[in-house]
DSSP file (Angstrom, degrees, kcal/mol; ACC not computed):
  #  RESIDUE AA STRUCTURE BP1 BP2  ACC     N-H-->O    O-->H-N    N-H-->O    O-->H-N    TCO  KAPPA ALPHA  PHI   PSI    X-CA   Y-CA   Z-CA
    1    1 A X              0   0    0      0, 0.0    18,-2.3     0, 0.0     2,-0.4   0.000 360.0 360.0 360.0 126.8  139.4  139.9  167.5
    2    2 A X  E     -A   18   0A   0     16,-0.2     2,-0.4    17,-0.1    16,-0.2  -0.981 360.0-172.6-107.3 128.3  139.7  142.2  164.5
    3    3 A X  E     -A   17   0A   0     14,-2.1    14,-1.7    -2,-0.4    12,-0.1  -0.944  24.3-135.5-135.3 103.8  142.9  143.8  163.3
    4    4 A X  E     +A   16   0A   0     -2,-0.4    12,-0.2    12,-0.2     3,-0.1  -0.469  39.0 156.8 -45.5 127.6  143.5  146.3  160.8
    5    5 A X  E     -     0   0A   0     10,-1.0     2,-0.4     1,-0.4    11,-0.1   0.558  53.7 -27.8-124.6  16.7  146.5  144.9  158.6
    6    6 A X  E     -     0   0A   0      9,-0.1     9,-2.6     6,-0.0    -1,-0.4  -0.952  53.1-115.5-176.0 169.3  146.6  146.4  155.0
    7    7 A X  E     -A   14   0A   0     -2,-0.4     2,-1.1     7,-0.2    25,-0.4  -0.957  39.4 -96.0-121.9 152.2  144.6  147.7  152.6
    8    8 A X  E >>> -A   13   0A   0      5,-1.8     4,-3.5    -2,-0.3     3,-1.7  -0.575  25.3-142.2-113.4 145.1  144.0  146.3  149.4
    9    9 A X  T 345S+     0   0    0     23,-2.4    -1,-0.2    -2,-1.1    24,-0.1   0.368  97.7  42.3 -64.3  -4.3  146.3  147.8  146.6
   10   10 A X  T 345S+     0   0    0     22,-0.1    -1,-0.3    24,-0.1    23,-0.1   0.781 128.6  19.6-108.1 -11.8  143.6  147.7  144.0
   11   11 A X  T <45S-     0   0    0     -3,-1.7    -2,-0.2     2,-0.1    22,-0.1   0.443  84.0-133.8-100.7 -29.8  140.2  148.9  145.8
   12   12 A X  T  <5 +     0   0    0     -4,-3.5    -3,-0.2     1,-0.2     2,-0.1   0.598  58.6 149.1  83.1  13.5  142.0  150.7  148.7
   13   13 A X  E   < -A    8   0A   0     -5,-0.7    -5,-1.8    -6,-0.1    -1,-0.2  -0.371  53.5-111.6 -96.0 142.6  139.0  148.5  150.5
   14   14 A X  E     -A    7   0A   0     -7,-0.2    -7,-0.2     1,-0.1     2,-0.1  -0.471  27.9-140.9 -67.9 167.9  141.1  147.6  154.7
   15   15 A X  E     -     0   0A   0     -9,-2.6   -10,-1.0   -12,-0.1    -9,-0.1  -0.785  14.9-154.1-132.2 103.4  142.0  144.3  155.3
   16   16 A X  E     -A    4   0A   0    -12,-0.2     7,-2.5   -11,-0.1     2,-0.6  -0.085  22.5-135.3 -68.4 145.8  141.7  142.7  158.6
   17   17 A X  E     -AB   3  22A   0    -14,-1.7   -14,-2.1     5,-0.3     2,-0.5  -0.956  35.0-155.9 -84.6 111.0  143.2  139.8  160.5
   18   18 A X  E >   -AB   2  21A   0      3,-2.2     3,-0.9    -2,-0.6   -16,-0.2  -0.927  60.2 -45.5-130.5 112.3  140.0  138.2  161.9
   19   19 A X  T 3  S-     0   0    0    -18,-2.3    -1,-0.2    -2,-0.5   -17,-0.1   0.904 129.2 -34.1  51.0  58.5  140.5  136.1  165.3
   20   20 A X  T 3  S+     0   0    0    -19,-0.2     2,-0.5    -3,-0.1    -1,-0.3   0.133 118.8  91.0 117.9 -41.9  143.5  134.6  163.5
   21   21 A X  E <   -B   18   0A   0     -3,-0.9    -3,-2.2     2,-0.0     2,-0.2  -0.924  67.4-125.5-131.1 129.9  142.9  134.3  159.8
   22   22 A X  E     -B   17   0A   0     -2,-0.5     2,-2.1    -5,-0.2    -5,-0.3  -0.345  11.8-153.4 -44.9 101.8  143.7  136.8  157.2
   23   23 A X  S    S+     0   0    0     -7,-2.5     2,-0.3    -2,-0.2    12,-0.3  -0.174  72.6  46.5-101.0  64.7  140.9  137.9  154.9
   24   24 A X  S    S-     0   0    0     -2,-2.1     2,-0.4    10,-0.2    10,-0.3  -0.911  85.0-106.4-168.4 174.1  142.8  139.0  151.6
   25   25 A X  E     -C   33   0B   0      8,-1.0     8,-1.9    -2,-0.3     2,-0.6  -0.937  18.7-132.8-118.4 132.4  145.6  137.3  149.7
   26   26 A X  E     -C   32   0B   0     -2,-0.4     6,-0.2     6,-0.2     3,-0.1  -0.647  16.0-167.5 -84.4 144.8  148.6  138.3  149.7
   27   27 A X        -     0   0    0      4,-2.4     5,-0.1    -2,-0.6    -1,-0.1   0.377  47.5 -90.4-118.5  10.4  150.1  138.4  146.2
   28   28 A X  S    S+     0   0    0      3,-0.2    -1,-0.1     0, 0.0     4,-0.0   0.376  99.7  63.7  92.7 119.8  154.1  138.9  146.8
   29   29 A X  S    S-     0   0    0      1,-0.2     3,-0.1    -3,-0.1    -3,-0.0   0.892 127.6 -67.5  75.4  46.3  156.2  142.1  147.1
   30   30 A X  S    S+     0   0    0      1,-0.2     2,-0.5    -4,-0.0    -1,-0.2   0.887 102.2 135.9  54.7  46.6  154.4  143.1  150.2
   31   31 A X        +     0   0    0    -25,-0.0    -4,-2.4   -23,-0.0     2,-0.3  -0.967  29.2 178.2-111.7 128.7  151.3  143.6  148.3
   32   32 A X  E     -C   26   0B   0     -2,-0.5   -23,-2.4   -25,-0.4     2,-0.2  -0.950   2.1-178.8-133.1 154.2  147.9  142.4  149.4
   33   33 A X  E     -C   25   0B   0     -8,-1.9    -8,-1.0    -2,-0.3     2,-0.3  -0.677  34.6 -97.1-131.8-169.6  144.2  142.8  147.7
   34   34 A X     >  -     0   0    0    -10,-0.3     4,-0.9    -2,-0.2   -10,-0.2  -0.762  34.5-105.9-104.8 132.1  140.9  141.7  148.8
   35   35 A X  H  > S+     0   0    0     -2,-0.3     4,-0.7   -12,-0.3   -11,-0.1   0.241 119.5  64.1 -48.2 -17.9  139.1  138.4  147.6
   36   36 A X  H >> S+     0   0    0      2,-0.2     4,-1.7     3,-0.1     3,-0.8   0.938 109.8  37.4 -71.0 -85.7  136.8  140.8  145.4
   37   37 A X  H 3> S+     0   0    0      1,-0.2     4,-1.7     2,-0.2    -2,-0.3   0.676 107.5  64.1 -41.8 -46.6  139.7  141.8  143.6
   38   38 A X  H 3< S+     0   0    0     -4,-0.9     4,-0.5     2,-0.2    -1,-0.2   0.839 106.8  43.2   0.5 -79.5  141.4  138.6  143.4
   39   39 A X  H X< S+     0   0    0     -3,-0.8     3,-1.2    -4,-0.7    -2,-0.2   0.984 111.3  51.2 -61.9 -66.8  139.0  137.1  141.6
   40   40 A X  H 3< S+     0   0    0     -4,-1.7     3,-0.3     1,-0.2     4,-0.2   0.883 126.0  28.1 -25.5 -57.1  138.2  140.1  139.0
   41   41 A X  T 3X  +     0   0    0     -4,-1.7     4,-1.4    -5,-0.2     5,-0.3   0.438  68.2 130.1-100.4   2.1  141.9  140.3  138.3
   42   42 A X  T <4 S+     0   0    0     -3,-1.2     4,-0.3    -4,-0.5    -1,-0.2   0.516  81.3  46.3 -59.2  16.9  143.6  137.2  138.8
   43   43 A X  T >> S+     0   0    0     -3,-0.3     3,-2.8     2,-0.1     4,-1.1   0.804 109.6  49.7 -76.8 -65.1  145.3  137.5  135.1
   44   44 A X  H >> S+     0   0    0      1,-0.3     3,-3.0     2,-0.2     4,-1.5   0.910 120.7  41.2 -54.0 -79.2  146.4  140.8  135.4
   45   45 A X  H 3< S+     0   0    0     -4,-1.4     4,-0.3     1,-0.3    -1,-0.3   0.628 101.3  62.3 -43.8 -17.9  148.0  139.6  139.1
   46   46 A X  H <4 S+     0   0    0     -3,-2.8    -1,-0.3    -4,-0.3    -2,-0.2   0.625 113.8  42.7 -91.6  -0.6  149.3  136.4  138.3
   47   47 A X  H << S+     0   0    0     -3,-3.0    -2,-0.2    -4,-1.1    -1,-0.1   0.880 100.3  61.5 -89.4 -35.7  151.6  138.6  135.9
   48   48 A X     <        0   0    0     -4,-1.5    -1,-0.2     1,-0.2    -2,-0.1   0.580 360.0 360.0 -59.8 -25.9  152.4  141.2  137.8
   49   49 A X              0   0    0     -4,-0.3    -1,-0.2   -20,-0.0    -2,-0.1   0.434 360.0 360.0 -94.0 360.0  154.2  138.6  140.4
């Protein structure tokens, strides 16, 4: 099963709930990015929280 549930707040790229498990991280204050993005910016994000 695949479930739009966000998009992620620095690519705009969706993010799905797939058969259960979330494929993006959520980063706090109802914000969530994509694994892409994650990686590329974890400094900039772990400040931002």
């Amino acid at each position: 099963m695949k479930e739009l549930v966000d998009y992620c707040y620095l690519c705009q790229k969706p993010l799905y709930c797939l058969d259960g498990f979330f494929n993006g991280v959520q980063i706090g204050e109802g914000k969530n990015c994509c694994f892409e993005c994650e990686e590329r910016h974890k400094e900039e994000i772990l400040h931002e929280s």
